[in-house]
C-alpha positions in Angstrom: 20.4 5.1 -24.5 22.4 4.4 -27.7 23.3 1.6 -28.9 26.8 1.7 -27.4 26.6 3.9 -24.8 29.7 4.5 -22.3 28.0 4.6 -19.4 26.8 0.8 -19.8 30.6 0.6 -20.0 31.3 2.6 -16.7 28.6 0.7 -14.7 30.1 -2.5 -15.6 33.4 -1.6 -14.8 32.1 -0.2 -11.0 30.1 -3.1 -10.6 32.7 -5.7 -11.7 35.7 -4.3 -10.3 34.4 -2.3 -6.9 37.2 -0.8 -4.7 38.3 -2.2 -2.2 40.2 -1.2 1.4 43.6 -0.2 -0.5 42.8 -1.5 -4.4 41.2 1.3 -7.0 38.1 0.3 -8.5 36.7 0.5 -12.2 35.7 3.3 -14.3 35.0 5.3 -16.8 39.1 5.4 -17.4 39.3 1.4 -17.1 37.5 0.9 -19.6 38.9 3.4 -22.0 42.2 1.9 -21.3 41.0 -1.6 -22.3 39.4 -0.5 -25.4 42.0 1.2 -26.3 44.4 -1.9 -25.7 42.1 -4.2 -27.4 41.8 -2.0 -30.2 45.8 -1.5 -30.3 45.4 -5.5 -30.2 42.9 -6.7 -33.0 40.4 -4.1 -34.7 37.6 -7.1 -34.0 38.1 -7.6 -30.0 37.1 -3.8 -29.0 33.7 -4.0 -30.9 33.1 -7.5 -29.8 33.6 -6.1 -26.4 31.0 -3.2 -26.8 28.7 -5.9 -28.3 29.0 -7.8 -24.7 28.4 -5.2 -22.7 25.2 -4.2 -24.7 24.1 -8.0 -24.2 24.3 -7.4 -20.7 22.0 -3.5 -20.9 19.5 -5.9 -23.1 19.7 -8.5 -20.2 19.0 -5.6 -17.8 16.2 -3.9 -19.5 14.4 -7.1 -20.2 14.4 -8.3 -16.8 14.0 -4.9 -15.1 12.3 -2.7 -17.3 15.5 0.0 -16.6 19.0 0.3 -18.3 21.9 -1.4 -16.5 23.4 2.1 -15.6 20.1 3.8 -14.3 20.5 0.4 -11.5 21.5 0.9 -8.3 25.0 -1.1 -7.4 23.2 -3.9 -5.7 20.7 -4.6 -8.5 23.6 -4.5 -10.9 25.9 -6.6 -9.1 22.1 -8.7 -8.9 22.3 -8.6 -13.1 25.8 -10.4 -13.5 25.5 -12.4 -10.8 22.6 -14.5 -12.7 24.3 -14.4 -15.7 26.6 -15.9 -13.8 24.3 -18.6 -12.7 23.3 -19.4 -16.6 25.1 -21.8 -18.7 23.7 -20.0 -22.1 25.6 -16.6 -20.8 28.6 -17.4 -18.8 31.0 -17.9 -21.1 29.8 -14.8 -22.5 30.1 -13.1 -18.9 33.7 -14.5 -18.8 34.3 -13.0 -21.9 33.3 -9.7 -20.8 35.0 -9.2 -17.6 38.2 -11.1 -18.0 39.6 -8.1 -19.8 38.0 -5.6 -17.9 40.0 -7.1 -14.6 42.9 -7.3 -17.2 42.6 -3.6 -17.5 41.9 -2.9 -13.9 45.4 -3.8 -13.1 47.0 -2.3 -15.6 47.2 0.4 -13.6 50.5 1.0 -11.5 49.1 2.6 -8.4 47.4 -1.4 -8.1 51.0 -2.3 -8.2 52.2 0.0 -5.7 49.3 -1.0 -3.2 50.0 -4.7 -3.6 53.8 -4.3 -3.3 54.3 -5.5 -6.6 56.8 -4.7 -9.3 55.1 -2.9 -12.3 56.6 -4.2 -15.4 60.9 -4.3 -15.1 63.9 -1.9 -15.2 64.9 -1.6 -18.5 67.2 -4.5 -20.1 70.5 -4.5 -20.8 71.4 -3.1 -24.5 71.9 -6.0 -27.3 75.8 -6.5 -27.2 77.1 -5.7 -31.0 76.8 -9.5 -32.9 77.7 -9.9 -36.7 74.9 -12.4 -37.0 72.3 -9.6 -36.7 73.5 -8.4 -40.4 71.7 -11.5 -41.6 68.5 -10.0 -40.2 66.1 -8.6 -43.6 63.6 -6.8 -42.7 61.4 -7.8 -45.7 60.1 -3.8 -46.2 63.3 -3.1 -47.5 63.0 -5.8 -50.2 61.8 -4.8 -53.4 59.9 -7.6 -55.8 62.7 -9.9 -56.6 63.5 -13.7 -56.4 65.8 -15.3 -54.2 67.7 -18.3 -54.2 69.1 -20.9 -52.0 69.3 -24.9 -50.8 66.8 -24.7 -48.0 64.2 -22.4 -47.4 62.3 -22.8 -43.7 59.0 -21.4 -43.3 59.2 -19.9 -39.7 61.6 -19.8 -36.9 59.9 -21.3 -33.8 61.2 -25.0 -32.3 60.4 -26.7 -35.9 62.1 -24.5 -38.0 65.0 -22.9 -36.1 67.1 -25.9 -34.8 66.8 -27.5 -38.3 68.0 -24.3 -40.2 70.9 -24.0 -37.6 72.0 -27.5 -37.9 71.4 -27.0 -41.9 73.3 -23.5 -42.0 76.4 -25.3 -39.8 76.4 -28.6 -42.5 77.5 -25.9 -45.3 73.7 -25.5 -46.8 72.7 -21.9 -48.0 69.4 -21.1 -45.9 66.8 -18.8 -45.7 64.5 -18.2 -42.7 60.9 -16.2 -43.1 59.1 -15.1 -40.5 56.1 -13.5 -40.5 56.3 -11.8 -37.7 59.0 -9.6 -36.2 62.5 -10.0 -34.9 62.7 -8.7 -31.4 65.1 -8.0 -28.8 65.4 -8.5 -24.9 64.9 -4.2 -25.2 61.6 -4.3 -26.4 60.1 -6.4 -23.9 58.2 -4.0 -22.0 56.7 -6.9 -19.7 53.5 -4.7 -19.8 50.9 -7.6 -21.0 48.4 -5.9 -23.3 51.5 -4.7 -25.2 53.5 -8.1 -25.4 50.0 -9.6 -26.3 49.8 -7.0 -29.1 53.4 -7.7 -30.1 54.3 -11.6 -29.7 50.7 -13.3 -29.5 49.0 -13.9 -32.7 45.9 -12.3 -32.9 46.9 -10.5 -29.7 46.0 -13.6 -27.7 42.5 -13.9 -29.2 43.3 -17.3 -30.7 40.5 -19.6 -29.5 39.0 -23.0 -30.5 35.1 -23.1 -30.9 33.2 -26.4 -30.0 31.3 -27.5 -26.8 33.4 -24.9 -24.8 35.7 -21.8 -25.7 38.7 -22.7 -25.4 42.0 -20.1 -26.2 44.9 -20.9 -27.9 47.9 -18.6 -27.2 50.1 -18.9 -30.1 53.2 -16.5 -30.8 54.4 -14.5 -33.4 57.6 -13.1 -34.1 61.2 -14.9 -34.5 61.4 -17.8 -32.0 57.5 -18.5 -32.5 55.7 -19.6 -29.7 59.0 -20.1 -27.7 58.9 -16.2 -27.6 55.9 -16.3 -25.3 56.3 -19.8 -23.7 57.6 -21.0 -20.1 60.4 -22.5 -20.7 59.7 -26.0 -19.9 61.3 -28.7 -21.0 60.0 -32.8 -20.8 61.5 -35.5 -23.1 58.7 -37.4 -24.4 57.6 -40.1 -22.1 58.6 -44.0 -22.8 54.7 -45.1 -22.8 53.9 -42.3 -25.3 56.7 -43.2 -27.7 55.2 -46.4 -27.7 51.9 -45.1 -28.5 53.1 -43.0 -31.5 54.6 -46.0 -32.8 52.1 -48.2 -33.0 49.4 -45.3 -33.9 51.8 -44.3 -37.0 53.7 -47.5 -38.5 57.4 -45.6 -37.4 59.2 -47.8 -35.3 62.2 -45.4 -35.3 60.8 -43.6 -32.6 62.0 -45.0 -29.4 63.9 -43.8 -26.7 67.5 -44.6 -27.8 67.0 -43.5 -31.7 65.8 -40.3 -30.1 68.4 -39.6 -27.2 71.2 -38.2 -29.2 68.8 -35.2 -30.9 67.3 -34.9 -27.1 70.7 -34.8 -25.3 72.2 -32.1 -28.3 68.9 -29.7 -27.8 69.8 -30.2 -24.0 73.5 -29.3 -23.9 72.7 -26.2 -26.9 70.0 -24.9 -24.1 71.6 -25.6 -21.1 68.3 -27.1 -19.3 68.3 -28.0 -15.8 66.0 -28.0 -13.2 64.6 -24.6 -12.1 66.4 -22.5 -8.8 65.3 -21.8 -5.6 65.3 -18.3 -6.3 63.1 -18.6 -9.6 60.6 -20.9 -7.9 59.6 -18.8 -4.9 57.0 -19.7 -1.9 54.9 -22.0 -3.8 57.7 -24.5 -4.4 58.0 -25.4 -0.6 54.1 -24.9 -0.4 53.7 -27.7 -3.0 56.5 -29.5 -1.4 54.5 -29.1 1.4 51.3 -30.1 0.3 52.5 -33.0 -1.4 54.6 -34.7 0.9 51.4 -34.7 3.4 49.4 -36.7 0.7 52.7 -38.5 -0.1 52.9 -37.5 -3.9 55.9 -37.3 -5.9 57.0 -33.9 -7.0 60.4 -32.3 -8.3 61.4 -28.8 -9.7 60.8 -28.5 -13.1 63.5 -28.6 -15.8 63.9 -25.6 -18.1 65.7 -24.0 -20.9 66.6 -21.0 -18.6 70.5 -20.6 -17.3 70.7 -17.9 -15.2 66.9 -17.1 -14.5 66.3 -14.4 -11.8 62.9 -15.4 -11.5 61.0 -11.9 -12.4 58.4 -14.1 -13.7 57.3 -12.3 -17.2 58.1 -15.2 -19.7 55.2 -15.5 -21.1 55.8 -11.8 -22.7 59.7 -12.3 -23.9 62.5 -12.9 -21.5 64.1 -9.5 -20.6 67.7 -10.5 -19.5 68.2 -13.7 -22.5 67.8 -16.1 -20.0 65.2 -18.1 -21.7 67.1 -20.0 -24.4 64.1 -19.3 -26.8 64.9 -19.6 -30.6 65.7 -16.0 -31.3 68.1 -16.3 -28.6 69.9 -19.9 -29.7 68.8 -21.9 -32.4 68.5 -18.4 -35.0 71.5 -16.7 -34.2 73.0 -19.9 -34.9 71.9 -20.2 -37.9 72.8 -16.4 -39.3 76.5 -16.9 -37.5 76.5 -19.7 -39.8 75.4 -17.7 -42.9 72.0 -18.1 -43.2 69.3 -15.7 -44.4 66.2 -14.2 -42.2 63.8 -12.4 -43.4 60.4 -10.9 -41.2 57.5 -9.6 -42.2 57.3 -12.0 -44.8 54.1 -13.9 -45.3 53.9 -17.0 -47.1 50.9 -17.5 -49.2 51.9 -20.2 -51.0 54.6 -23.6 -51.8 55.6 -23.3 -55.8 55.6 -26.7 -57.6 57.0 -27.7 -60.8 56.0 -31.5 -62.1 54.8 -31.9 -58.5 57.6 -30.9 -56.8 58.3 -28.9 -54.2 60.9 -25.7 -55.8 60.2 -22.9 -53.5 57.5 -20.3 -51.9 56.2 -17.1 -52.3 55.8 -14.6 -49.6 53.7 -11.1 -49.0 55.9 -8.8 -47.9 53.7 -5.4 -47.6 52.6 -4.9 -50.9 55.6 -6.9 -52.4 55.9 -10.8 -53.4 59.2 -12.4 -52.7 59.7 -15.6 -54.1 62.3 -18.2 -52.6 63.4 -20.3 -55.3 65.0 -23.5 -53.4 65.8 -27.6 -53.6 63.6 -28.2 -50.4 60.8 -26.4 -48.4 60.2 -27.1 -45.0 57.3 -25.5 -43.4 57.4 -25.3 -40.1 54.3 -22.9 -39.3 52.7 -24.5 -35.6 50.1 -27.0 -35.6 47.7 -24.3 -37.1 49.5 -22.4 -39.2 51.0 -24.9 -41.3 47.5 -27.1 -42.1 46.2 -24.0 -43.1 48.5 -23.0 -45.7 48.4 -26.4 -46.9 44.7 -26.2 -47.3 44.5 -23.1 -48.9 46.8 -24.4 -51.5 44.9 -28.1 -51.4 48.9 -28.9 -51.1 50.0 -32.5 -49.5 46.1 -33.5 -48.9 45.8 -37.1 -51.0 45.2 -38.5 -47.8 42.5 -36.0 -46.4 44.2 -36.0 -42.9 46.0 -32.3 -43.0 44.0 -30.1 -40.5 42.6 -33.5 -38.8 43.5 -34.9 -35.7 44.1 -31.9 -33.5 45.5 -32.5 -30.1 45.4 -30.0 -27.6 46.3 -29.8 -23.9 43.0 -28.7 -21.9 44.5 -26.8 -19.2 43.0 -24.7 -15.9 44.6 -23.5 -12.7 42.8 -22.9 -9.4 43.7 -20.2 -6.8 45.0 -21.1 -3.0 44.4 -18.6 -0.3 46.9 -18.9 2.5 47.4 -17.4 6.3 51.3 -16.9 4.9 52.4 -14.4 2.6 53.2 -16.6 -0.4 53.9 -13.1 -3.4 53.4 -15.7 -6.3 53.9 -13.0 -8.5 57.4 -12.8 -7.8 58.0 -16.3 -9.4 58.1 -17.6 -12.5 54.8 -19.0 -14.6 56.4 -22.9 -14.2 58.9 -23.7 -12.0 57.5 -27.1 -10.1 55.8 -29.6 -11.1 53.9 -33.2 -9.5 54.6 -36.6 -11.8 52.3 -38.1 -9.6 49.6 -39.0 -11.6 50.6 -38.7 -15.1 50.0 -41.8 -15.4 46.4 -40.7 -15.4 46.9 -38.0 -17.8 47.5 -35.3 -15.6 50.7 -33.1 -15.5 50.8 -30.5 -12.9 52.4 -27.6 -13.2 53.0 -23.9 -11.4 53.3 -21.5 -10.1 52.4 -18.1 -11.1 51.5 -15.3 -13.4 52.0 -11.5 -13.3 49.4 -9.5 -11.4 47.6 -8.3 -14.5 47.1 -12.0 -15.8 46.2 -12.9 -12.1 43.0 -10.7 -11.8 41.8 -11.9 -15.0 41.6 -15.3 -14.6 40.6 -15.2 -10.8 37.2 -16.3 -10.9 34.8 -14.0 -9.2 33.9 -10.1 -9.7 32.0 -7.4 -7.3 33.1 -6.8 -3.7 34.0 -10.2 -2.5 36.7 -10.7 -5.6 38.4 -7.5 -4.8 38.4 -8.6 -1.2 39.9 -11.2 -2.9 42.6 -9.7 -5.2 43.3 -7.4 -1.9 44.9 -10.6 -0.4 47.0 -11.3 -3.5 50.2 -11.0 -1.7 48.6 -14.2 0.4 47.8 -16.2 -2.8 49.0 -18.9 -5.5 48.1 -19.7 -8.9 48.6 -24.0 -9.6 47.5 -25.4 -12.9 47.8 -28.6 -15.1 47.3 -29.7 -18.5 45.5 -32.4 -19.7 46.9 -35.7 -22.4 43.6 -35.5 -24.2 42.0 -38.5 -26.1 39.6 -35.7 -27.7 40.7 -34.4 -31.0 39.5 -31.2 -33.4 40.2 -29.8 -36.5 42.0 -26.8 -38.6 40.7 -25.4 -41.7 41.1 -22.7 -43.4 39.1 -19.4 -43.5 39.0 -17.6 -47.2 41.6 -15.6 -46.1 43.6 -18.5 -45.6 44.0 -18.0 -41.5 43.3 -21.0 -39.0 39.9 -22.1 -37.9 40.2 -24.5 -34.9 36.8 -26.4 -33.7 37.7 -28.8 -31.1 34.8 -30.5 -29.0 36.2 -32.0 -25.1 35.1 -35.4 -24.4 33.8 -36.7 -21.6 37.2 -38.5 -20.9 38.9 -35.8 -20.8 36.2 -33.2 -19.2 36.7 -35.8 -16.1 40.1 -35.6 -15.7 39.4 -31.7 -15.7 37.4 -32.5 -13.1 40.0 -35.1 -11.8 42.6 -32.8 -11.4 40.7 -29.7 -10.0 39.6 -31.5 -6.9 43.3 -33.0 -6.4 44.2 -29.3 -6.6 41.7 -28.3 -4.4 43.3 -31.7 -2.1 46.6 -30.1 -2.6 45.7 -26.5 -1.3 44.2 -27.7 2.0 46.7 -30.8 2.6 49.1 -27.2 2.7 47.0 -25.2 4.6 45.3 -23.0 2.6 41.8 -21.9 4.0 40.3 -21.2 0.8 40.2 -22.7 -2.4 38.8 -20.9 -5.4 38.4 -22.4 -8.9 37.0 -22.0 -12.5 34.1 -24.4 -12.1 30.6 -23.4 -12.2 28.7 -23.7 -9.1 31.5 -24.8 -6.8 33.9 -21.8 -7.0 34.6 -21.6 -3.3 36.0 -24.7 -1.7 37.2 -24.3 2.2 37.0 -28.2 3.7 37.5 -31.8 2.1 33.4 -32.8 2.2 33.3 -29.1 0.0 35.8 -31.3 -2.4 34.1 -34.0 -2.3 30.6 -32.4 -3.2 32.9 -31.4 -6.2 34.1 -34.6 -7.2 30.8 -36.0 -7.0 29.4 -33.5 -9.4 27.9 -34.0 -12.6 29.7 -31.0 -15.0 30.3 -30.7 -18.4 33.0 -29.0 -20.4 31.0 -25.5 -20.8 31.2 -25.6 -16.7 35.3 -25.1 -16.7 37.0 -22.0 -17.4 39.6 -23.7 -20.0 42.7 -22.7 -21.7 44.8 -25.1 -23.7 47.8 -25.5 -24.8 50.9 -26.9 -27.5 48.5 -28.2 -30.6 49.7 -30.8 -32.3 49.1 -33.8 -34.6 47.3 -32.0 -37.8 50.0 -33.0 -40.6 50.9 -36.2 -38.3 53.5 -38.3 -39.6 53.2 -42.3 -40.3 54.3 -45.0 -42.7 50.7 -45.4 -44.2 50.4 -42.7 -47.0 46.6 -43.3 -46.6 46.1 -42.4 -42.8 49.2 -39.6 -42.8 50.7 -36.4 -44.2 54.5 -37.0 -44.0 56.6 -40.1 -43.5 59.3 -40.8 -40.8 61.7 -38.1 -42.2 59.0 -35.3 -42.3 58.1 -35.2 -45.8 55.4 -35.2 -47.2 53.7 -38.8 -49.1 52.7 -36.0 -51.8 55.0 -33.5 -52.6 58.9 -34.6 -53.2 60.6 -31.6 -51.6 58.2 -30.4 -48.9 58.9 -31.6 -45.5 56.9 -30.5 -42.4 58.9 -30.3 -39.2 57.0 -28.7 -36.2 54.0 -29.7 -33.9 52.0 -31.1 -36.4 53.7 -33.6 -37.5 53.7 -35.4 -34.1 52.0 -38.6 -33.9 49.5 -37.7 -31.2 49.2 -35.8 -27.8 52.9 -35.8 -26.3 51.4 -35.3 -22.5 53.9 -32.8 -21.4 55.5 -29.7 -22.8 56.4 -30.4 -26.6 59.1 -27.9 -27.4 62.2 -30.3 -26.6 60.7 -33.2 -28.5 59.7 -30.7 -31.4 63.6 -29.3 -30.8 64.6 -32.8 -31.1 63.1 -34.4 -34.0 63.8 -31.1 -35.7 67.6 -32.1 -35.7 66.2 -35.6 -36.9 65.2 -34.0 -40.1 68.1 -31.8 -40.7 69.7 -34.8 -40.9 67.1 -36.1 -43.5 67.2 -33.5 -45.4 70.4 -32.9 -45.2 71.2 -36.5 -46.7 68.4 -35.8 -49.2 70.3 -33.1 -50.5 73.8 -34.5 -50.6 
């Protein structure tokens, strides 16, 4: 055989991803839809992908003296099955067949058998606005210099709310974003194509350390609130106490914050989520909780009017979502403000230290900003790493440290009732009860597509499985980690995130997987099935127990995370902090951060209000700073 040979490829895919009573299985056509999707996505991830699969022929022929397509079905199934079993090769196994079940149901017909909406109708035309004038699209600008007060590096939950509040106080703003500006009609809800569109790196954003843990981060006007859930959590009491004392601020306290928290409230009309968007699993939760007498409540979000089809993670296809290229942006343009996309900044300009400006890639073009203050506003990655390419703001050697994440996973509850979790949105309930603990639970769902690729499992008894989809939910938490990692720069001057879980935080993995797994039967589920290795099925209490009671490390968890945070963290003490208590940096007069990494430390919930928040906080600064 070649070295890349389809039919590895084909045998994988009929092994993996068998047919079932009513489901089609994998072939040769699956897998040239994935590889064209993950070449569409990245140039790297369809090679990479080729490279696994040879692993697995190499595997084969090493332990079988025979190719892993010349196999019969059993023998294959056999092959991937103890890969399976191997710590050295199941991350790599994961990262093989997750996107091969991706691609499996992104197939309508699987739709159709599972009574499941493929994609949406089409969305309503974009009503006429005069604030879309203020949109550049940054090809059309030739090399030239521009000029204003304020220029804001990025439109996400930092940038946005600042340049809106900015633009409405009578400043002359300018907004770049590298990415572009979309509308409600080109959100397909197809999720290899909203990956390609709104995810950085199509999704393929991970951190490397004692597990692989992905990152999804978005890209495009609104940022990551393009791609997010919509939920919304002011920051708790006991954490605001814990950012004050960790950075020297003591203006972060409930009351100094509640004005900036009750504005970005009333501007995004949040409330707690409907009936209708919830679904089946809310009352199943409800259920389950009020047997095990935990607290639980629907979750408040930034989504008036939500009819629940349950694609926000891939752009809100009615407006509902109050993302920032819904609110906060058009704000700012009705208000006069500039916004240019495609524009990549590569660098702040200083003049005797000071902050005057940036200068942006746009195609082949520069474009520089001239301006009286920058505020970057990039995400917890993206802004270290410009910094560090530039060695900008760095005195203190703490840009790029202190990453927080939130470790997340979700496990899978097999019910006698038809539940159709896929008809409800990605977070919609929530259980407070032991937060305390570090432990935020969260649900309830995810389209189809997303569904079969992180259901643990392949071969016969997971399509058995996905066949029963209709009789499933999807519940998940995030974890307030004590662990922290890192972001440096590559020599392109991209993100590099290493990020190694404790054992403090791998328990409460742990922690909150058997409370799931509690959960799920306390409702009456008869199965359980969850991303840890070696106890995937659960089906009575002493089955969670044996769980609890296991010894597992963080390579044993199928983890995503979530929200990072904390890598230009703000503080009193130049020497242990990147900005001060208005967001600018100790450094560089006229350079202020204002987005996730400027936070303290790990929020514990859903960041984007208290980002939102202290956002308007530093408008205010700078605003005052300006005159």
């Amino acid at each position: 055989m070649n070295l890349y040979d389809p039919r590895v490829y084909a045998a994988i895919a009929e092994t993996a991803v068998p047919p079932g009573r009513g489901l089609f299985g994998g072939d040769a056509a699956t897998v040239a839809r994935l590889q064209a999707g993950l070449a569409d996505i990245h140039p790297a991830l369809a090679p990479g992908w080729r490279a696994l699969a040879m692993f697995v022929d190499g595997w084969a022929l090493a332990t079988t003296r025979h190719h892993f397509a010349s196999l019969p079905l059993g023998r294959r199934l056999a092959i991937l099955e103890s890969l399976d079993r191997r710590e050295s090769t199941r991350n790599l196994l994961r990262g093989l067949l997750a996107p091969l079940k991706l691609a499996a149901f992104e197939d309508p017909r699987q739709h159709t058998r599972l009574g499941c909406e493929y994609g949406h109708g089409t969305p309503t035309a974009n009503e006429p606005a005069r604030w879309r004038e203020g949109v550049v699209d940054g090809a059309t600008l030739l090399d030239e210099t521009l000029e204003c007060d304020v220029v804001v590096v990025g439109t996400g939950a930092g940038g946005a709310p600042l340049a809106a509040r900015l633009a409405e106080a009578g400043f002359g703003v300018c907004l770049l974003e590298e990415g572009a500006h979309h509308t409600r009609t080109d959100f397909t809800g197809r999720p290899v194509d909203m990956m390609r569109r709104l995810y950085r790196n199509g999704g393929a954003t991970v951190a490397l350390g004692n597990t692989v843990i992905p990152i999804p981060v978005g890209r495009g006007v609104g940022g990551t609130t393009l791609i997010n859930s919509g939920t919304c959590f002011r920051v708790p009491t006991n954490t605001l106490a814990e950012w004050r004392e960790s950075s020297g601020i003591t203006g972060l306290t409930a009351e100094a914050l509640d004005p900036y928290y009750s504005a970005v409230e009333r501007d995004l009309e949040i409330a707690p989520s409907s009936p209708a968007a919830i679904g089946r699993i809310g009352d199943i939760v409800a259920r389950g909780c009020d047997a095990l007498g935990w607290a639980h409540h629907p979750l408040a979000r930034n989504a008036p009017g939500c009819d629940g089809q349950g694609v926000c993670v891939f752009g809100c296809p009615t407006d509902a979502k109050r993302s920032t290229n819904v609110s906060y942006v058009p704000r700012a343009l009705s208000a006069g403000a500039m916004l240019v996309t495609g524009a990549k900044v590569e660098s702040v300009v200083t003049e005797n230290g000071r902050a005057v400006g940036v200068r942006a890639r746009v195609g082949e073009r520069e474009v520089q900003v001239r301006a009286r203050a920058v505020v970057l506003a990039c995400g917890a990655l993206g802004t270290p790493a410009l910094l560090l390419r530039q060695g900008l703001a760095n005195t203190s050697g703490e840009v790029g440290r202190n990453l927080s994440i939130h470790p997340a996973t979700a496990s899978m509850g097999l019910f006698d009732e038809r539940v159709d979790g896929f008809r409800s949105v990605p977070q919609g309930y929530g259980i407070n009860e032991f937060h305390d603990e570090g432990l935020l639970f969260e649900g309830s769902s995810l389209p189809l597509e997303l569904t079969a690729a992180m259901t643990p499992g392949f071969g016969p008894a997971w399509t058995a499985l996905m066949e029963q989809a209709q009789h499933t939910m999807l519940f998940g938490f995030l974890v307030k980690d004590t662990s922290r990692g890192r972001v440096s720069a590559t020599r392109s001057g991209e993100p590099r995130i290493t990020y190694w879980l404790n054992r403090k935080d791998t328990a409460r993995v742990q922690r909150g997987l058997g409370l799931l797994a509690r959960l799920y039967l306390a409702a009456g589920a008869r199965e359980v099935r969850q991303p840890a290795m070696g106890h995937e099925r659960l089906h009575t209490l002493a089955d969670v127990a044996r769980f609890e009671n296991a010894s597992m490390a963080a390579r044993h968890f199928d983890l995503t995370a979530y929200h990072p945070a904390g890598t230009c963290r703000m503080g009193a003490d130049a020497a242990r902090s990147v900005v001060d208590a208005n967001h600018l940096c100790h450094d560089v007069p006229g350079l202020y951060v204002v987005d996730a990494s400027a936070l303290p430390g790990s929020p514990g919930v859903n960041p984007q209000l208290s980002i939102m928040a202290l956002s308007l906080r530093a408008a205010d600064a700078v605003g005052a700073a300006l005159g």
